[in-house]
mmCIF file as Biopython writes it, N, C-alpha, C and O atoms, coordinates in Angstrom:
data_model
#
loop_
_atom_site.group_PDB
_atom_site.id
_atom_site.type_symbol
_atom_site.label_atom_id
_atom_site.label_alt_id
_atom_site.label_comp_id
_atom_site.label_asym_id
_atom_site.label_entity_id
_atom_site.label_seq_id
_atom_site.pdbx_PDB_ins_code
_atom_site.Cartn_x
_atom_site.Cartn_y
_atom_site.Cartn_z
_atom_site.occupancy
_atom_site.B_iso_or_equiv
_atom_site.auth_seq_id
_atom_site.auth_asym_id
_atom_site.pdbx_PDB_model_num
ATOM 1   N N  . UNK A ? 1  ? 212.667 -42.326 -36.646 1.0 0.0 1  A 1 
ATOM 2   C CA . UNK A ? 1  ? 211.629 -43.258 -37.006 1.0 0.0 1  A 1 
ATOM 3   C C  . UNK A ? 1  ? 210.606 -43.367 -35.875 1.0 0.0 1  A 1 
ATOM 4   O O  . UNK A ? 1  ? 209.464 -42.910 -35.933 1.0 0.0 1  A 1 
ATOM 5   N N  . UNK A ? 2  ? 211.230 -44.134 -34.665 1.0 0.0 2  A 1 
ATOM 6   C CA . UNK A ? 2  ? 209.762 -43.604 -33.476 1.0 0.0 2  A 1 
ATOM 7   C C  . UNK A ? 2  ? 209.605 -42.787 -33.256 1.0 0.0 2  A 1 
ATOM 8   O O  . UNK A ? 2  ? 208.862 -42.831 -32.276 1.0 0.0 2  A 1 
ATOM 9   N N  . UNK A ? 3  ? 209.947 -41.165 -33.680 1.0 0.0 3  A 1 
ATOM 10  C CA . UNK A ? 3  ? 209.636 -39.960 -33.171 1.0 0.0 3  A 1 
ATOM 11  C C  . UNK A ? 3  ? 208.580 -39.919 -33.800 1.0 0.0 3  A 1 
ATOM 12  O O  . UNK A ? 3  ? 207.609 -39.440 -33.215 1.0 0.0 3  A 1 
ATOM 13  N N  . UNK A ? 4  ? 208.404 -40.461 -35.350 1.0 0.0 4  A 1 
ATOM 14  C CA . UNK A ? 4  ? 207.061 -40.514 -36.112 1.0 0.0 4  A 1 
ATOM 15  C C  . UNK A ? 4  ? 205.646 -40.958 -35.509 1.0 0.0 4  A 1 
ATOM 16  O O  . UNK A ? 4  ? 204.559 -40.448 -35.784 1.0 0.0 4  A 1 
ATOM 17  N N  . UNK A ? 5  ? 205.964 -42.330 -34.367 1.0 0.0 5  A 1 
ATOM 18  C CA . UNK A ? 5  ? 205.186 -42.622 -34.090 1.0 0.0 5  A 1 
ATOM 19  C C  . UNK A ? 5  ? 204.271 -42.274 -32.897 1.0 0.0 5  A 1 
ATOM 20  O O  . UNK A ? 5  ? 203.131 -42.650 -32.624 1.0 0.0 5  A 1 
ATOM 21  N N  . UNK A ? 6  ? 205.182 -41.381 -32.230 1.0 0.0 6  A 1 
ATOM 22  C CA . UNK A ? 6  ? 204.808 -41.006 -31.413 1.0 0.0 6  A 1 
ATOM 23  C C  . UNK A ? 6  ? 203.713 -39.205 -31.627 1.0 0.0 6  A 1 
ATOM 24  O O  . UNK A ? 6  ? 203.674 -38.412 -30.686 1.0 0.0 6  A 1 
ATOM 25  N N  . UNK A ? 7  ? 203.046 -38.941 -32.846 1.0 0.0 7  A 1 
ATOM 26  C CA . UNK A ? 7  ? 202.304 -38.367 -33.331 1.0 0.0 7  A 1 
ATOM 27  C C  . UNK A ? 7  ? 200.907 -38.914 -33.158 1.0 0.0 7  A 1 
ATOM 28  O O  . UNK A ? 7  ? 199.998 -38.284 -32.619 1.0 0.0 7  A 1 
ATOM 29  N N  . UNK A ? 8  ? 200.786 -40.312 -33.728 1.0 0.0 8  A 1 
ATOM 30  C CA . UNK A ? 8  ? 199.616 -40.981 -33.340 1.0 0.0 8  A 1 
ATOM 31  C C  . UNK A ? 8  ? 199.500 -42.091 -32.084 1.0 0.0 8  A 1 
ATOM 32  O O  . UNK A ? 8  ? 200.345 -42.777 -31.510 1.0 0.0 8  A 1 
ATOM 33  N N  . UNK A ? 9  ? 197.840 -41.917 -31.912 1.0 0.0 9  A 1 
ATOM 34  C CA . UNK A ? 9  ? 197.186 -42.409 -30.958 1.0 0.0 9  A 1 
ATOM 35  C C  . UNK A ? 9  ? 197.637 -44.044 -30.509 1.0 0.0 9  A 1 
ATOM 36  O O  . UNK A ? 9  ? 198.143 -44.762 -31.371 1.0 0.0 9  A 1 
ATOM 37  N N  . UNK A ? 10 ? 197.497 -44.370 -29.628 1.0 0.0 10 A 1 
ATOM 38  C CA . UNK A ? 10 ? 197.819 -45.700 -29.541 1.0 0.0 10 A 1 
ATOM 39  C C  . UNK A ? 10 ? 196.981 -46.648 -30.156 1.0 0.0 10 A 1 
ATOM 40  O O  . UNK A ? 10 ? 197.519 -47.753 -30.228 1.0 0.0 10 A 1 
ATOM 41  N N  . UNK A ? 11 ? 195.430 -46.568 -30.797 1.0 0.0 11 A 1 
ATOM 42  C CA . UNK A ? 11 ? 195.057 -47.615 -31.366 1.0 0.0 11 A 1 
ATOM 43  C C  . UNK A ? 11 ? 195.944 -47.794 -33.210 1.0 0.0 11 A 1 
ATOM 44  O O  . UNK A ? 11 ? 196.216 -48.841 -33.796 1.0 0.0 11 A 1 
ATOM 45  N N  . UNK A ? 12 ? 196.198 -46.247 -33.704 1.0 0.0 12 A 1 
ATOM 46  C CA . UNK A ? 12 ? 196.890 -46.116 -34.572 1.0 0.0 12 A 1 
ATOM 47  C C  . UNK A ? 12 ? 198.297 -46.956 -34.800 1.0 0.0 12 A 1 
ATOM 48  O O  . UNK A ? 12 ? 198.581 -47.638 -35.785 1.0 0.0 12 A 1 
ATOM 49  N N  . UNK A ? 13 ? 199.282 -46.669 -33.355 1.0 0.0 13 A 1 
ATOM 50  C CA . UNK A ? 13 ? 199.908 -47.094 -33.429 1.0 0.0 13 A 1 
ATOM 51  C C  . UNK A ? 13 ? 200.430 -48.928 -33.609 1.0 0.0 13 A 1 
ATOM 52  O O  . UNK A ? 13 ? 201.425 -49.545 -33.990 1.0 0.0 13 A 1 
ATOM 53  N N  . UNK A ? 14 ? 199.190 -49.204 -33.120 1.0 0.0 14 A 1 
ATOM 54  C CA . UNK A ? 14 ? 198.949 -51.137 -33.509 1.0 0.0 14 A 1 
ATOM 55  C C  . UNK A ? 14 ? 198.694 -50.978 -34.038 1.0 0.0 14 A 1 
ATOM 56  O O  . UNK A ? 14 ? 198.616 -52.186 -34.262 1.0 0.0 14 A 1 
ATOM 57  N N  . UNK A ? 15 ? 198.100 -50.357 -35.262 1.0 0.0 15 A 1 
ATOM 58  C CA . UNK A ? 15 ? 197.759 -50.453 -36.652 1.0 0.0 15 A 1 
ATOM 59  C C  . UNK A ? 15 ? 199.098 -50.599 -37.273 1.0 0.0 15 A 1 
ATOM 60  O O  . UNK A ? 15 ? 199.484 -51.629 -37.825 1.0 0.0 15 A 1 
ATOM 61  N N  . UNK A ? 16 ? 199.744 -49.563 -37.155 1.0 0.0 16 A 1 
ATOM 62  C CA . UNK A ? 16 ? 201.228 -49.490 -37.784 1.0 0.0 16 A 1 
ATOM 63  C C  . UNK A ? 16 ? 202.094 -50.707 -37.725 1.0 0.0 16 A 1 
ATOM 64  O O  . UNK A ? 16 ? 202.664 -51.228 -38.683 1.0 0.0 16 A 1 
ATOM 65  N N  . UNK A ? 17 ? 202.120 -51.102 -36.445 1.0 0.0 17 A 1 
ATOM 66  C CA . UNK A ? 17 ? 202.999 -52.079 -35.718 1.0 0.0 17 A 1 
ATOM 67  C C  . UNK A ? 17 ? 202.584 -52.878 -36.746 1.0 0.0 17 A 1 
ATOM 68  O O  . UNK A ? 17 ? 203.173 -53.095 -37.806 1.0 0.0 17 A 1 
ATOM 69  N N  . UNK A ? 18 ? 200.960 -53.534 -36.161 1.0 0.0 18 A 1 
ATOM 70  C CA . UNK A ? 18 ? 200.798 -54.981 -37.025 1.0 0.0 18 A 1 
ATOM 71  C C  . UNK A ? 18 ? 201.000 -54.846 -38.494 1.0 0.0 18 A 1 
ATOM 72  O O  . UNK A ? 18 ? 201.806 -55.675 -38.917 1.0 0.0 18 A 1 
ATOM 73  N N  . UNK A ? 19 ? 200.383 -53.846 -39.630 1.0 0.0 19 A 1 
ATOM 74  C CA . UNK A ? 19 ? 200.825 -53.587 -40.958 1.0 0.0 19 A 1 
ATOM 75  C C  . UNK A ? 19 ? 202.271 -54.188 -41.051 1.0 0.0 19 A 1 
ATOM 76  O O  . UNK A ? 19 ? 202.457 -55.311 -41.520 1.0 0.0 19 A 1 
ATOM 77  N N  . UNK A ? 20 ? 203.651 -53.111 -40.418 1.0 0.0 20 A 1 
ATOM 78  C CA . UNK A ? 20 ? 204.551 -53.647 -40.598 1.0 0.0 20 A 1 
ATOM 79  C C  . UNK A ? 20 ? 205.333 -54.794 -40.274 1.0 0.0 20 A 1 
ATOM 80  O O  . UNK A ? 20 ? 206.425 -55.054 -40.779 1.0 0.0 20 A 1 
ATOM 81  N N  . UNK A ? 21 ? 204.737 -55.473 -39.414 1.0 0.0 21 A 1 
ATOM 82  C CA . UNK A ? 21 ? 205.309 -56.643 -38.887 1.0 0.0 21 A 1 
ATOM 83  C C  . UNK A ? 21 ? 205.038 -57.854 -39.872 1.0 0.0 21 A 1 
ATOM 84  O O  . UNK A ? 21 ? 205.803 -58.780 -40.143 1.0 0.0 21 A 1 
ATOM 85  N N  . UNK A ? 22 ? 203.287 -57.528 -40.510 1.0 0.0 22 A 1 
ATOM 86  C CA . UNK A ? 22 ? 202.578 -58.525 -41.756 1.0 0.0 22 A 1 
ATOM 87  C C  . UNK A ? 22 ? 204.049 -58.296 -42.873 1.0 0.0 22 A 1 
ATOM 88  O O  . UNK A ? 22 ? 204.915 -59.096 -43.228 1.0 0.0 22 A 1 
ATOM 89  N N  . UNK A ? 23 ? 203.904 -57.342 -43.080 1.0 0.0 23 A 1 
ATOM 90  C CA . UNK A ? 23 ? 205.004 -56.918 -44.081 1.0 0.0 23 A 1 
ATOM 91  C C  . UNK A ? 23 ? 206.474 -57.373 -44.391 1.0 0.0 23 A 1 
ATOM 92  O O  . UNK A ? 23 ? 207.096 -57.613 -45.426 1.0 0.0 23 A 1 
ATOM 93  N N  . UNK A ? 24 ? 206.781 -57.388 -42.952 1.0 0.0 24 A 1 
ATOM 94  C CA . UNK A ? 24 ? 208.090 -57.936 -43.063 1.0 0.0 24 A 1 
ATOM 95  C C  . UNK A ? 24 ? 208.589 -59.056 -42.928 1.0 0.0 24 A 1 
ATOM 96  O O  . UNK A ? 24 ? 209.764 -59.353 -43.143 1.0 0.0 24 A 1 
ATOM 97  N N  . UNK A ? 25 ? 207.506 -59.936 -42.469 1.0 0.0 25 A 1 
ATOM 98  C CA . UNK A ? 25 ? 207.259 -61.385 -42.146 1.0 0.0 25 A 1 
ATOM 99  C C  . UNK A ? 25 ? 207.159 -61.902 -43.641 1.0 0.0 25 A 1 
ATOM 100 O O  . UNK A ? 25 ? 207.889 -62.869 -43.859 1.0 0.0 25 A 1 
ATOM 101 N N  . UNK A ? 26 ? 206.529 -61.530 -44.542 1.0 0.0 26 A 1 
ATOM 102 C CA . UNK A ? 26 ? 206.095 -61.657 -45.805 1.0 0.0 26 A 1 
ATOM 103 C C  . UNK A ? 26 ? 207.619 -61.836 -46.704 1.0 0.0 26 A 1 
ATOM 104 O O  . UNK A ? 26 ? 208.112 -62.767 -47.341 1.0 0.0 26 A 1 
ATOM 105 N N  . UNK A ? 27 ? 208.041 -60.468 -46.391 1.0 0.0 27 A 1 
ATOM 106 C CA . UNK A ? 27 ? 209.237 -60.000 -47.292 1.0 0.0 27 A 1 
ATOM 107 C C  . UNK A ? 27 ? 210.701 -60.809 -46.677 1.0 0.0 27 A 1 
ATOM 108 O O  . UNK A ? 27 ? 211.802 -60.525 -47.148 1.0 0.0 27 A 1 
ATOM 109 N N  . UNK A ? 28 ? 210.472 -62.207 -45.176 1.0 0.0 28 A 1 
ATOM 110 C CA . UNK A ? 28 ? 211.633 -62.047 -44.659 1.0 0.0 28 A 1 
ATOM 111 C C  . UNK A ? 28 ? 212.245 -61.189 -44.244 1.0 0.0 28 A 1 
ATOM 112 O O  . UNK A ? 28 ? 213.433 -61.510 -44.237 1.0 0.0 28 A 1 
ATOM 113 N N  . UNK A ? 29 ? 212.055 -60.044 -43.804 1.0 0.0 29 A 1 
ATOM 114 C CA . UNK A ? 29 ? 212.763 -58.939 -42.983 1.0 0.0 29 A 1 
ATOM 115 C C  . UNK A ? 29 ? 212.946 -58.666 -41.993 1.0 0.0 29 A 1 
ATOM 116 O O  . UNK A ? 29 ? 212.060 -59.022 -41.216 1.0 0.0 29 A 1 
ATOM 117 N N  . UNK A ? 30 ? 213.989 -57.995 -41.457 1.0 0.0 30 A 1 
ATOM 118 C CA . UNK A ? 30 ? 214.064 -58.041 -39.666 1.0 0.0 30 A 1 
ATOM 119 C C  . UNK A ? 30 ? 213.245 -56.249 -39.394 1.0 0.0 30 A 1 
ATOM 120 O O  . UNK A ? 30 ? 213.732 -55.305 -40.015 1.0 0.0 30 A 1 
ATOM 121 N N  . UNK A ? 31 ? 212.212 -56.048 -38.580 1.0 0.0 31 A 1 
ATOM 122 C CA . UNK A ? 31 ? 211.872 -55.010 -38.510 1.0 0.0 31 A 1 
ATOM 123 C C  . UNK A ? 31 ? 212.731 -53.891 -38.376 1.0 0.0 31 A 1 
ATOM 124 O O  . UNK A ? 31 ? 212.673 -52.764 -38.869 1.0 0.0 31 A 1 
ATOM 125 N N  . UNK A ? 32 ? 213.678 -54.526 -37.476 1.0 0.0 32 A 1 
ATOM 126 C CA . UNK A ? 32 ? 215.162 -53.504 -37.448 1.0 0.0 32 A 1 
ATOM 127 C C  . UNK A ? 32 ? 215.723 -52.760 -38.865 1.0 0.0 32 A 1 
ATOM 128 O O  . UNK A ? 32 ? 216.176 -51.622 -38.986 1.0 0.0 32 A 1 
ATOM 129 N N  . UNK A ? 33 ? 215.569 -53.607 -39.695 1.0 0.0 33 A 1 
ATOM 130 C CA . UNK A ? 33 ? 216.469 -53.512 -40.824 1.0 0.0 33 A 1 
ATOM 131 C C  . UNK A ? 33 ? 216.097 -51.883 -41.504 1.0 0.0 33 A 1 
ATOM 132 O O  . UNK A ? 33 ? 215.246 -51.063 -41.158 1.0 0.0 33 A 1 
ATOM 133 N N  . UNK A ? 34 ? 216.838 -51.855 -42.292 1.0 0.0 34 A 1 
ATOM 134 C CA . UNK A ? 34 ? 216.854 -50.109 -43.025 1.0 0.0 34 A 1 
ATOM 135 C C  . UNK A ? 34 ? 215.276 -50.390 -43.748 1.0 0.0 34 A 1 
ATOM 136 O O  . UNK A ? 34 ? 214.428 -49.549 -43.448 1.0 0.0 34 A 1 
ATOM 137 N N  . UNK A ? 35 ? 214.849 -51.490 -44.654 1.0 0.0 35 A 1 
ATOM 138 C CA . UNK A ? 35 ? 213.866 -51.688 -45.189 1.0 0.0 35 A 1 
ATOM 139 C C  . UNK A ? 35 ? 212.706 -51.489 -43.940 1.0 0.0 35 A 1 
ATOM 140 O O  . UNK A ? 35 ? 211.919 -50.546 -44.007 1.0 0.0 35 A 1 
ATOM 141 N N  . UNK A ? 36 ? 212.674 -52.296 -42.987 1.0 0.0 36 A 1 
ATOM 142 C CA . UNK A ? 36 ? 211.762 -52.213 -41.788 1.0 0.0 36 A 1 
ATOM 143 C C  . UNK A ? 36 ? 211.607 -50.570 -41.411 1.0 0.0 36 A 1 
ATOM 144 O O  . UNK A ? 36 ? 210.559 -49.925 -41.452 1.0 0.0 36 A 1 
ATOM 145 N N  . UNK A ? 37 ? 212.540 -50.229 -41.149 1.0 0.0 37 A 1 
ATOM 146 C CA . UNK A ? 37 ? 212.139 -48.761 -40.965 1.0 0.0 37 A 1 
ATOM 147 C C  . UNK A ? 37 ? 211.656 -47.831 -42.083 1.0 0.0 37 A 1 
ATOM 148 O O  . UNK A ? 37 ? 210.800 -46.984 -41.826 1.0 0.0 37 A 1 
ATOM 149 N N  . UNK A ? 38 ? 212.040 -47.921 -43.005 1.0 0.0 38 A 1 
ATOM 150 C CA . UNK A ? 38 ? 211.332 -47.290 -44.207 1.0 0.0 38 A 1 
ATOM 151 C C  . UNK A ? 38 ? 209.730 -47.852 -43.726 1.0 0.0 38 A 1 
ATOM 152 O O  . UNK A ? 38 ? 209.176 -47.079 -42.944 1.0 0.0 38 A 1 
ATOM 153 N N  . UNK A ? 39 ? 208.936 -49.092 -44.099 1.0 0.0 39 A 1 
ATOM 154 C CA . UNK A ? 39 ? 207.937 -49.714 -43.853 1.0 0.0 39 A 1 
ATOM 155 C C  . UNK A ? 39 ? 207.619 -48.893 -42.843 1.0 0.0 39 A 1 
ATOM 156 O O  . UNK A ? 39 ? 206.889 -47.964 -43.186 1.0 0.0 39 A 1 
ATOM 157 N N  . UNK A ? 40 ? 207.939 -48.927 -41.653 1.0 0.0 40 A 1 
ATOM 158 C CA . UNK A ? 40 ? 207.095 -47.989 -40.740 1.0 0.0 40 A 1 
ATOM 159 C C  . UNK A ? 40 ? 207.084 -46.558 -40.551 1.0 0.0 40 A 1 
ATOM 160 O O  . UNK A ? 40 ? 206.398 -46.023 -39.680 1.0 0.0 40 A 1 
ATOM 161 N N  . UNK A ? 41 ? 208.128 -45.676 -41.669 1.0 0.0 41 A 1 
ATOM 162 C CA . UNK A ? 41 ? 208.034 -44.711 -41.689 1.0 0.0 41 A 1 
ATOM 163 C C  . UNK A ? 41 ? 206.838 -44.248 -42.849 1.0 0.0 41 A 1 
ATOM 164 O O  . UNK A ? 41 ? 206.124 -43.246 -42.806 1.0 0.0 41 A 1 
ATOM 165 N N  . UNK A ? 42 ? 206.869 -45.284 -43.855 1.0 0.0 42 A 1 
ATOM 166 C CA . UNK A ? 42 ? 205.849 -45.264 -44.966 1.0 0.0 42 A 1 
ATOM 167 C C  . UNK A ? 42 ? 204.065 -45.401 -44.386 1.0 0.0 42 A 1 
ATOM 168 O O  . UNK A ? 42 ? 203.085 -44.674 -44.546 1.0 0.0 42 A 1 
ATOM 169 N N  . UNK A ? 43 ? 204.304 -46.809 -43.612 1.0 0.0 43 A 1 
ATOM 170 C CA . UNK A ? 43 ? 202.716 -46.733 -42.621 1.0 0.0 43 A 1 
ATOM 171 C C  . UNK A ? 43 ? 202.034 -45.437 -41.974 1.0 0.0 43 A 1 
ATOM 172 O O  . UNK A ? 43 ? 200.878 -45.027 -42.076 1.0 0.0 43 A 1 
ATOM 173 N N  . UNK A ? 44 ? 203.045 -44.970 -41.331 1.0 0.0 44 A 1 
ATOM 174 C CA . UNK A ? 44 ? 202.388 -43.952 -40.042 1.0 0.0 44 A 1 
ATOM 175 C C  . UNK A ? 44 ? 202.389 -42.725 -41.471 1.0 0.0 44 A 1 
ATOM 176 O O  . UNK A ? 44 ? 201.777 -41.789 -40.958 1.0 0.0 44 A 1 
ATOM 177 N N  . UNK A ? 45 ? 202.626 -42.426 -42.443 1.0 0.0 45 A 1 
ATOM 178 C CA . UNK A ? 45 ? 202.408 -41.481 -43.374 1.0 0.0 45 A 1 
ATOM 179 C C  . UNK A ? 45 ? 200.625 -41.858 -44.069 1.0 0.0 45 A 1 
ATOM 180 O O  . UNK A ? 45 ? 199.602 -41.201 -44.261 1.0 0.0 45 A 1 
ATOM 181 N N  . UNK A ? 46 ? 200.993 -43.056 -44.227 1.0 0.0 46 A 1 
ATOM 182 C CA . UNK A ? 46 ? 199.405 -43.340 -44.852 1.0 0.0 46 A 1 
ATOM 183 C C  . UNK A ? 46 ? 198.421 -43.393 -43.960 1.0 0.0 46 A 1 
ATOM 184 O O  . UNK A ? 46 ? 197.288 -43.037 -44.283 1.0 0.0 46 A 1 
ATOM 185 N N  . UNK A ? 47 ? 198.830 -44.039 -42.168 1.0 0.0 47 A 1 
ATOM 186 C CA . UNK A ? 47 ? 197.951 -43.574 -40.941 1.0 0.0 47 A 1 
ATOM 187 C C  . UNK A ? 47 ? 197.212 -42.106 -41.099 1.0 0.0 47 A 1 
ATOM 188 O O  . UNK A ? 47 ? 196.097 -41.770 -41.496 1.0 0.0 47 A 1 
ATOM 189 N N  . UNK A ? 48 ? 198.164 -41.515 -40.687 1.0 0.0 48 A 1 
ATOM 190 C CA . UNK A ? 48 ? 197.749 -39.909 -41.078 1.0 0.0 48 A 1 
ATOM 191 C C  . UNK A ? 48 ? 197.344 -39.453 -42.125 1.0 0.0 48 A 1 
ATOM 192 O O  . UNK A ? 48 ? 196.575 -38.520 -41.895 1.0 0.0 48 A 1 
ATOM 193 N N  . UNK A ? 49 ? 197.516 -39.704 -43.501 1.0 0.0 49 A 1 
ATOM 194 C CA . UNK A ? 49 ? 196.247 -39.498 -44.692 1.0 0.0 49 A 1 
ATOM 195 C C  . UNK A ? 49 ? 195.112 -40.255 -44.718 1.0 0.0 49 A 1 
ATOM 196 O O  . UNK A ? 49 ? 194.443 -40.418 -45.739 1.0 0.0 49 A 1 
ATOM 197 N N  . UNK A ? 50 ? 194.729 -40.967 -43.109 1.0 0.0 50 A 1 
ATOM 198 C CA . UNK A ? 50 ? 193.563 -41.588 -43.065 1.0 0.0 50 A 1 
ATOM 199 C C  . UNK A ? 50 ? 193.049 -42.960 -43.814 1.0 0.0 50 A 1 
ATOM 200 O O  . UNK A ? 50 ? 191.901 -43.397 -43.886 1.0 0.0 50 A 1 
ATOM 201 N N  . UNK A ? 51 ? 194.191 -43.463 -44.315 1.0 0.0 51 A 1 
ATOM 202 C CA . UNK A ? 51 ? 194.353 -44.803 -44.655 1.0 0.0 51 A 1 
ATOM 203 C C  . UNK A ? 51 ? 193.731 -45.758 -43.885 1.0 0.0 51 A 1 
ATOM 204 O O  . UNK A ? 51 ? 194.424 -46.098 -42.926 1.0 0.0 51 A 1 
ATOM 205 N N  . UNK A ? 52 ? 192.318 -46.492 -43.998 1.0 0.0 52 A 1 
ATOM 206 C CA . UNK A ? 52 ? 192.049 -47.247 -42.982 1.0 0.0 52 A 1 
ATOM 207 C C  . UNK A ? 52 ? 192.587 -48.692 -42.989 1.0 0.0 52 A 1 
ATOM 208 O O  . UNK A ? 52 ? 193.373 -49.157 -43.815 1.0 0.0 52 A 1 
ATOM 209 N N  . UNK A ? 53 ? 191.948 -49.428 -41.770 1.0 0.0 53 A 1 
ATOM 210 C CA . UNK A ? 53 ? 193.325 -50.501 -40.978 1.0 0.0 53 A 1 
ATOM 211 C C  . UNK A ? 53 ? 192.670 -51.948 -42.378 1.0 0.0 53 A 1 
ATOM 212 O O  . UNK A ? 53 ? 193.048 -53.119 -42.383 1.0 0.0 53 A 1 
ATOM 213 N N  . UNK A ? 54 ? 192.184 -51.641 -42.857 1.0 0.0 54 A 1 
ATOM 214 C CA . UNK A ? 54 ? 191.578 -52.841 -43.400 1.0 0.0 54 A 1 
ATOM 215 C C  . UNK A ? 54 ? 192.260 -52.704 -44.872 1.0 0.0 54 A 1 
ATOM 216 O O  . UNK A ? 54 ? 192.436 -53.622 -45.674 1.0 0.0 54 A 1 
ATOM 217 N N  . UNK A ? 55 ? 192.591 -51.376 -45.023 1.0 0.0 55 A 1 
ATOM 218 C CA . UNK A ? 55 ? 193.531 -51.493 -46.457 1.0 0.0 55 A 1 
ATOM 219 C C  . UNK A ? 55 ? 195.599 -50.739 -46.333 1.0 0.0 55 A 1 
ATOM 220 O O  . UNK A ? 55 ? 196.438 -50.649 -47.229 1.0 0.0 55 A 1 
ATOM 221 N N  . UNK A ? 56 ? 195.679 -50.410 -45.011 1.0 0.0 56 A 1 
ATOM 222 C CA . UNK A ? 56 ? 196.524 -50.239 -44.836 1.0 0.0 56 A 1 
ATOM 223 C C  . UNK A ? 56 ? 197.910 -51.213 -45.388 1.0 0.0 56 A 1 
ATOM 224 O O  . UNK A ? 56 ? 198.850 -50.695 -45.991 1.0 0.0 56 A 1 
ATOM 225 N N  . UNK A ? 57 ? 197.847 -52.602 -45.083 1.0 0.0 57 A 1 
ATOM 226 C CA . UNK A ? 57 ? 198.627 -53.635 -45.217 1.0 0.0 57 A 1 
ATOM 227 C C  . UNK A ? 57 ? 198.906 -53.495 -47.031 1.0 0.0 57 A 1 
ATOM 228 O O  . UNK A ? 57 ? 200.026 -53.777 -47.456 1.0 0.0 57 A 1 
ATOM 229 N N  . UNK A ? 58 ? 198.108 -53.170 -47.738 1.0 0.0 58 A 1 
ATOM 230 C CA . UNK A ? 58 ? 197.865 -52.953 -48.732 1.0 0.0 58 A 1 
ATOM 231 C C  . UNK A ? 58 ? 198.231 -52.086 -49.964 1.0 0.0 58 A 1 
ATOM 232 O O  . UNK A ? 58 ? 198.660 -52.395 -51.075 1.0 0.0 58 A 1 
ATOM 233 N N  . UNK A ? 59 ? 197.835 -50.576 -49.242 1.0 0.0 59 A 1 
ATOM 234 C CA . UNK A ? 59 ? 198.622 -49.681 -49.225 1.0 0.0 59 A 1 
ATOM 235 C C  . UNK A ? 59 ? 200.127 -49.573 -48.733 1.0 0.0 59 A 1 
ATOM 236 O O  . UNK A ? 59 ? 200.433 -48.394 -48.908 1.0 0.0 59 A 1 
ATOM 237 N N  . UNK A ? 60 ? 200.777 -49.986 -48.412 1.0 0.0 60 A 1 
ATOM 238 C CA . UNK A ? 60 ? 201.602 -50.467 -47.537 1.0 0.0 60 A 1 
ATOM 239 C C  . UNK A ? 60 ? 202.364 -51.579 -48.837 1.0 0.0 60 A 1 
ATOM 240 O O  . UNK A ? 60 ? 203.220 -51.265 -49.664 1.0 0.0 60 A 1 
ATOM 241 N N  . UNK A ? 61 ? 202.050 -52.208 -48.741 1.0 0.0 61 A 1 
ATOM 242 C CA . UNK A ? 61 ? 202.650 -53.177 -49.496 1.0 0.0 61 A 1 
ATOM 243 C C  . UNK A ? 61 ? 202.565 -52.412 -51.401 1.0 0.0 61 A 1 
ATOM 244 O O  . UNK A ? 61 ? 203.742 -52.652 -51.672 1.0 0.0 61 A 1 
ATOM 245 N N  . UNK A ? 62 ? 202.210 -51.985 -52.232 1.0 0.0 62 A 1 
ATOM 246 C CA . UNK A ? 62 ? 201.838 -51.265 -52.893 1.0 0.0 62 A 1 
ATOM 247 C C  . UNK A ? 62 ? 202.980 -50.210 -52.991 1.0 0.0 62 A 1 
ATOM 248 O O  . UNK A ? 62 ? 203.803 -50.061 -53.895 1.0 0.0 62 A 1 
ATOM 249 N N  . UNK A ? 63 ? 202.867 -49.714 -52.163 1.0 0.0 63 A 1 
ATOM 250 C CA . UNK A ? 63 ? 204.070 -48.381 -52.206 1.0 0.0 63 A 1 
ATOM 251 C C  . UNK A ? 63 ? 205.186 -49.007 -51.875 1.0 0.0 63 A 1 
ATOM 252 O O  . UNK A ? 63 ? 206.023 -48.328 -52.469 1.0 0.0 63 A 1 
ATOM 253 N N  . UNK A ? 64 ? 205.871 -50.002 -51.223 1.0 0.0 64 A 1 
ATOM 254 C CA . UNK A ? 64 ? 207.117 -50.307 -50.588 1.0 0.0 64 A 1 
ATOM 255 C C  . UNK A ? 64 ? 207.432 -50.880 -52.209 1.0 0.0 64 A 1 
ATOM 256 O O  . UNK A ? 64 ? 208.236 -50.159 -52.800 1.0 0.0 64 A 1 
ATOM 257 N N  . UNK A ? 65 ? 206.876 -52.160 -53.076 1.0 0.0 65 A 1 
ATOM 258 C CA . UNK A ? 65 ? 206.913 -52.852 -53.808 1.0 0.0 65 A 1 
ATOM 259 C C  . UNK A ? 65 ? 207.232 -52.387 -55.215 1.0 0.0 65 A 1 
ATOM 260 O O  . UNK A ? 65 ? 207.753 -52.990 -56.153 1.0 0.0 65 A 1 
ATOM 261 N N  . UNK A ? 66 ? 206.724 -51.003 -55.092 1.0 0.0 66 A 1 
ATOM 262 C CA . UNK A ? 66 ? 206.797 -49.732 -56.010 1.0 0.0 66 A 1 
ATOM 263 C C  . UNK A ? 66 ? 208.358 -49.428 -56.705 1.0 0.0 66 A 1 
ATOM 264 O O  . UNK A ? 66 ? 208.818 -49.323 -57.842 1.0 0.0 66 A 1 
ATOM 265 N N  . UNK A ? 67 ? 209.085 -49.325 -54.682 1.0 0.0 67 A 1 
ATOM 266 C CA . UNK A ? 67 ? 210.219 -48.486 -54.750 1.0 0.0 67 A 1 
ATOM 267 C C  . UNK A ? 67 ? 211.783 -49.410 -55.063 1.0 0.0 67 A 1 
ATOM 268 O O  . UNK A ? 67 ? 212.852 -48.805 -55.146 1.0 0.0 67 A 1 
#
């Protein structure tokens, strides 16, 4: 899971962070949790298809809510 993150840039990577942290705060989740890591393995995928930070949370929430 952080090997993922360590692909993107560090402003990317606070993108990710904060997305999933909104996320799991929302859902009650511990970022730790198996769900939390999915969430940030799902973020840094939509990072890299250029997902910007203003609809990320979104995208993000959308696909997790999906599954």
């Amino acid at each position: 899971m952080l090997l993922s993150l360590i692909s993107l840039d560090d402003d990317d990577i606070a993108i990710v962070t904060d997305a999933v942290r909104q996320w799991c705060c929302e859902k009650k989740l511990d970022i730790d949790s198996v769900q939390g890591h999915r969430a940030i393995t799902v973020a840094v995928d939509l990072v890299q298809m250029n997902t910007g930070r203003d609809r990320l949370f979104s995208e993000l929430s959308k696909q997790l809510d999906d599954r």
